[in-house]
N, C-alpha and C positions, 0 to 999 in steps of 0.2 A: 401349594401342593395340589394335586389333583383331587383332592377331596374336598379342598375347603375348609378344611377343619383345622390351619395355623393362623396365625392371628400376632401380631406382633404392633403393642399398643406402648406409646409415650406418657406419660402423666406429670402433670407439673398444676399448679395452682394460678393462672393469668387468666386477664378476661380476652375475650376476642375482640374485644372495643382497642382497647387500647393498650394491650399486650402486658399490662400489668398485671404484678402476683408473686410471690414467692417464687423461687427455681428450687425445682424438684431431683430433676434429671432421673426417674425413676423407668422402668422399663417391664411390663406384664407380657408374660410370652402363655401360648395354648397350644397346642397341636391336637385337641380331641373337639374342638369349638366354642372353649369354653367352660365345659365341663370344670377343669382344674386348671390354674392360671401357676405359672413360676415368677414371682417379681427379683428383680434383676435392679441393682443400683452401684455400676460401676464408678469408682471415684472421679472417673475422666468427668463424666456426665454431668457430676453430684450439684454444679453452680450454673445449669444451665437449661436453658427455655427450650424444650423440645419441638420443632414446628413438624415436625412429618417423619416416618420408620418405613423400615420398608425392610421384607423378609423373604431369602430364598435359597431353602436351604439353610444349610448352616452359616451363610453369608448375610449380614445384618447391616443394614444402611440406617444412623440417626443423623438428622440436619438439629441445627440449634438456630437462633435466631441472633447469638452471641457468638459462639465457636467453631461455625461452619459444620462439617460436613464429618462423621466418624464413622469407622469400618470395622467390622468384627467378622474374622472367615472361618472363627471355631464355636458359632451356636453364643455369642454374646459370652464367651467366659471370657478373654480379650479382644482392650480395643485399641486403634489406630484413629489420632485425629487428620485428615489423609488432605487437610488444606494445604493449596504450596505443591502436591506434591502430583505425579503423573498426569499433569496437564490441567487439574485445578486449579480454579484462579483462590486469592484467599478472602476471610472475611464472613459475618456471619449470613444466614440461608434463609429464604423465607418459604421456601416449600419444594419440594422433592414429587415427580410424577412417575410413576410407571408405566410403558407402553405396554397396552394388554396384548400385542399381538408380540411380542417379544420380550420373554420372560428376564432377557441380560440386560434391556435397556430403560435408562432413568433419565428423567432433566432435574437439573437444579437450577434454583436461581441464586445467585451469590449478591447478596448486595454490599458488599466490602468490596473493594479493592477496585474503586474505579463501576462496578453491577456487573456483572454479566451472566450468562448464561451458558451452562454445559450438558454435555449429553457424555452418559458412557452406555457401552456395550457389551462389557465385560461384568455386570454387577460392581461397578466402582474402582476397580484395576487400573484402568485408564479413562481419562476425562478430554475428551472437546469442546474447545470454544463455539457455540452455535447461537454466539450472540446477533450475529447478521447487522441488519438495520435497526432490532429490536433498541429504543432508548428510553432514558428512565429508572431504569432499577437500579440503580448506585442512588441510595437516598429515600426510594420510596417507603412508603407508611407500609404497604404491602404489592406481594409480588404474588401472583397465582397460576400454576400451573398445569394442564389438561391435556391430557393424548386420549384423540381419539379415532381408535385402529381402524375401523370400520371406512372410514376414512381419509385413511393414512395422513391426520392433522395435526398439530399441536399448536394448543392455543398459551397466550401468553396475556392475562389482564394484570396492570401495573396501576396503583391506587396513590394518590397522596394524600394529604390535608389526615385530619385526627383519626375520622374514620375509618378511613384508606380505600372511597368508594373508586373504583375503577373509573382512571381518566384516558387510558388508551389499552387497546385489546388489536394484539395482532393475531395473525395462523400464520401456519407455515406447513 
């Protein structure tokens, strides 16, 4: 929102080391900054590793690290697991970015189904392959993703081994 003041946060119990922890699939939403929080625990969710959220409007983006990629276009009261489907590829996510100079568009990283990499324009409606040359994320420890508008860049660092310390970083 133009104020700043919505906030759309994931909660789950794993460590950043090595992804382990209970699944939560729990969901805290704001719109004054914080002030007063709604938590949200849709059953889709309820067994699953939340890796990144993403809010706009009433249109709500959760990636999981097990069940990919889920859509909600009524303010998080129903969801849609939208893997498979409108040009997504399937399998679980390791992180979801926003481009800040355009408020409709997201990448994901899908590491199931072969890795790949998508972009939508739409707030998650429809999904492109913009996996290019990028390889590696079908299997990585971690997958990271970065737009940076100022720039018109997006980066992409891919980790393997326990850590998941970054062993290739490309742009685009």
């Amino acid at each position: 929102d133009p104020t700043f003041n919505t906030l759309l946060a994931g909660a789950g119990r794993w460590s950043n080391y090595a992804s382990i922890g209970d699944d939560q699939g729990l969901l805290y939403h704001t719109t004054n900054g914080g002030t007063s929080w709604t938590v949200f625990a849709p059953a889709v969710l309820g067994n699953q590793k939340i890796s990144a959220v993403a809010v706009r409007g009433n249109t709500w983006l959760v990636t999981s690290t097990g069940g990919g990629v889920y859509r909600s276009t009524n303010g998080g009261t129903n969801w849609t697991n939208i893997n498979s489907l409108n040009g997504l590829g399937s399998g679980g996510t390791q992180d979801l970015a926003a481009d800040p100079s355009d408020a409709n568009r997201f990448y994901v990283s899908m590491t199931g189904g072969g890795g790949k990499l998508f972009r939508t324009d739409d707030i998650g409606a429809t999904w492109t392959d913009v996996t290019g040359t990028v390889t590696g994320v079908s299997g990585a420890s971690r997958v990271r993703l970065a737009v940076n508008a100022s720039v018109g860049a997006v980066y992409v660092a891919v980790g393997a081994g326990g850590a998941g310390a970054a062993t290739k970083v490309w742009r685009s």
